[in-house]
N, C-alpha and C positions, 0 to 999 in steps of 0.2 A: 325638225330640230329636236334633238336630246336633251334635256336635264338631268344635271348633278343633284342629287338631293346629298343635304349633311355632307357635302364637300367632298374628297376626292374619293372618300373609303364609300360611296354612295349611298343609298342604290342608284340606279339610272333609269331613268323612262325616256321613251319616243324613239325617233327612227335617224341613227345614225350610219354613216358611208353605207354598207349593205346589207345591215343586219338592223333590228330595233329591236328595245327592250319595254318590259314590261313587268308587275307585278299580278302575279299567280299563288295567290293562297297564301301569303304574306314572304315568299320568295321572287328573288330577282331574277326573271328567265330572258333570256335572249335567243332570238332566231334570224335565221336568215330572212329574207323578203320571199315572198311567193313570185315564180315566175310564171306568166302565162303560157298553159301549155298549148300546141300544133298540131299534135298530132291524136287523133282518136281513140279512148279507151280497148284497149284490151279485151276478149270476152272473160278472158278471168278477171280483169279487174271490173268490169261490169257484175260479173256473179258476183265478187266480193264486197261491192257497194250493195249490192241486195238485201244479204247477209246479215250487213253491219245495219241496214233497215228493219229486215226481221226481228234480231236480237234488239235492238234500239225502242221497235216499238212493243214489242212482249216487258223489255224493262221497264218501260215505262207505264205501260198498265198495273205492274206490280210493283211502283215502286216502294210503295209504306213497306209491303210483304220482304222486299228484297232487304232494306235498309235497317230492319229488324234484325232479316237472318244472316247478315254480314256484318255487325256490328262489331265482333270481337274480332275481326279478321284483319280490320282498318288502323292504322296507328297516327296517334295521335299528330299531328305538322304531316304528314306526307300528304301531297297532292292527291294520289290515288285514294279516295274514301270508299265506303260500304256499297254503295252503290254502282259506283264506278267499275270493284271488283266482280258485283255479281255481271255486270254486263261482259266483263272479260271473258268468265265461266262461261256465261252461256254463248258467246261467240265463238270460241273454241272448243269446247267439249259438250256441249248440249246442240248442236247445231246440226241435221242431217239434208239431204236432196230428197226430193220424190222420186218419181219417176219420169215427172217431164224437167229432171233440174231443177227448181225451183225449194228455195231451202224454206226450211220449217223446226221450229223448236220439239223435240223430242224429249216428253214429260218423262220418260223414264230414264234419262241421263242428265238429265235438271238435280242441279243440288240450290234445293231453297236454305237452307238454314247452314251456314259452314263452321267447322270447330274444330279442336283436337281429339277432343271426346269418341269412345271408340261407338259407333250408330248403333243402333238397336236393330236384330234380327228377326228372321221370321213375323213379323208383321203382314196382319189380314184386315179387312175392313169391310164393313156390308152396313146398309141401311135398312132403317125398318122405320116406316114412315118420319118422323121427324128426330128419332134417332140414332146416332151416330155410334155405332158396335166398332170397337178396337182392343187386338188381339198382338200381343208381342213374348219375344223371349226375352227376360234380363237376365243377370245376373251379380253373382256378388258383391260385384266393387260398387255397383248403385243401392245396394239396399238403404242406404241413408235419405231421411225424408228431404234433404235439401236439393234434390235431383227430382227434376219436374219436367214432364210432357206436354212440347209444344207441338201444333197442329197449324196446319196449311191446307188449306181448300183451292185451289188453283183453276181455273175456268179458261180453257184456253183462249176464248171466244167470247168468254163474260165476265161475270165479277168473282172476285177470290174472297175468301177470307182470312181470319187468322186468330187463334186463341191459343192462349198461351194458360201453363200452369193448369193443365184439363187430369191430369194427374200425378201421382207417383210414381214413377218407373218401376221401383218393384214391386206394385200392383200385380205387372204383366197382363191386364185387362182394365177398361173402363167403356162406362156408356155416359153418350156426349150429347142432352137436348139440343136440339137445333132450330129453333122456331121456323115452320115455314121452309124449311128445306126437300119435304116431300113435294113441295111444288116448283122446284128447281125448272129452270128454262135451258139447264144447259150439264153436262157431265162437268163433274169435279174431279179431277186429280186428287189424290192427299199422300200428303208427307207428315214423317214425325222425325222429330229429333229432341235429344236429352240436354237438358239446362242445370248444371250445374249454380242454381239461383245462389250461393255463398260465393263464388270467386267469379263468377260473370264470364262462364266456357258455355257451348255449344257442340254439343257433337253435328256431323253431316247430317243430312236428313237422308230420310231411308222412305222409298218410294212404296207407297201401301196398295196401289191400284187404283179405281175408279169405281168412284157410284154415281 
């Protein structure tokens, strides 16, 4: 049975002739009913539930990390939030096969941090016991100190980090203590991207290599 809420102009909830409705993120959505299927998946559609496992469970290990670096990306009332998008991204553009098939997130087509901001080049990075050595080109339009450098530690297999405001961009170098990082259990990924910390932008992030 359906309900009228607040009379004819609604909203409506429950299940009416072959559709039902429902509230989603303070909007009225309606669907059809699900029909049981007969007939056996597909082997694409098999790969593609994989997939959407792979990317689902890498999102979710990182979620704080993603929901940070999509925050400017998300708009205020739309169903699709920060989080949600970076799972799009990595579904379809960070997602490759091995060789036996079998899909896997690809760190160097991974964008953790997303923005307008044009990303920083030439970026190097290298460890020296518990420090964190990072190397980039800026240029002009960043020389303002309100542009600040954010940092992503990514574990594909472990735990990530995330620090933010580690420098100025037209530094074009900084060293990062990392307590206890020389005894790391697992390779990190790192990413940087530029923060525009006065209007609240993001450039992409720019993939630096592995320590």
């Amino acid at each position: 049975m359906a309900i009228l809420q607040n009379g004819p102009n609604g909203p409506i909830t429950g299940k009416f002739g072959s559709v039902s409705a429902y509230m989603l993120n303070g909007q009225n959505v309606v669907r059809g009913l699900s029909k049981k299927r007969t007939s056996p998946p597909s082997e694409a559609e098999l790969l593609n539930r994989e997939k959407q496992k792979v990317a689902g469970l890498f999102a979710r290990d990182n979620k704080a990390i993603l929901n940070f670096g999509y925050q400017y990306m998300s708009e205020m009332g739309r169903r699709i939030g920060a989080f949600q998008l970076a799972q799009r991204h990595i579904f379809k553009e960070a997602m490759e096969l091995d060789l036996e098939n079998n899909p896997f997130v690809n760190p160097e087509k991974l964008i953790v941090f997303a923005g307008q901001l044009t990303p920083l080049t030439n970026c190097e990075v290298s460890l020296h016991g518990d420090t964190i050595d990072l190397k980039w080109t800026s240029n002009g339009q960043y020389d303002d100190n309100i542009y600040k450098l954010n940092l992503a530690l990514l574990g594909l297999y472990g735990e990530s980090h995330l620090r933010t405001s580690i420098a100025e961009v037209k530094q074009g170098t900084c060293m990062l203590q990392f307590k206890g990082i020389s005894r790391k259990n697992c390779d990190y990924h790192v990413y940087v991207c530029i923060w525009d910390t006065f209007r609240g932008i993001f450039s992409n992030s720019t993939y630096c290599g592995v320590i």
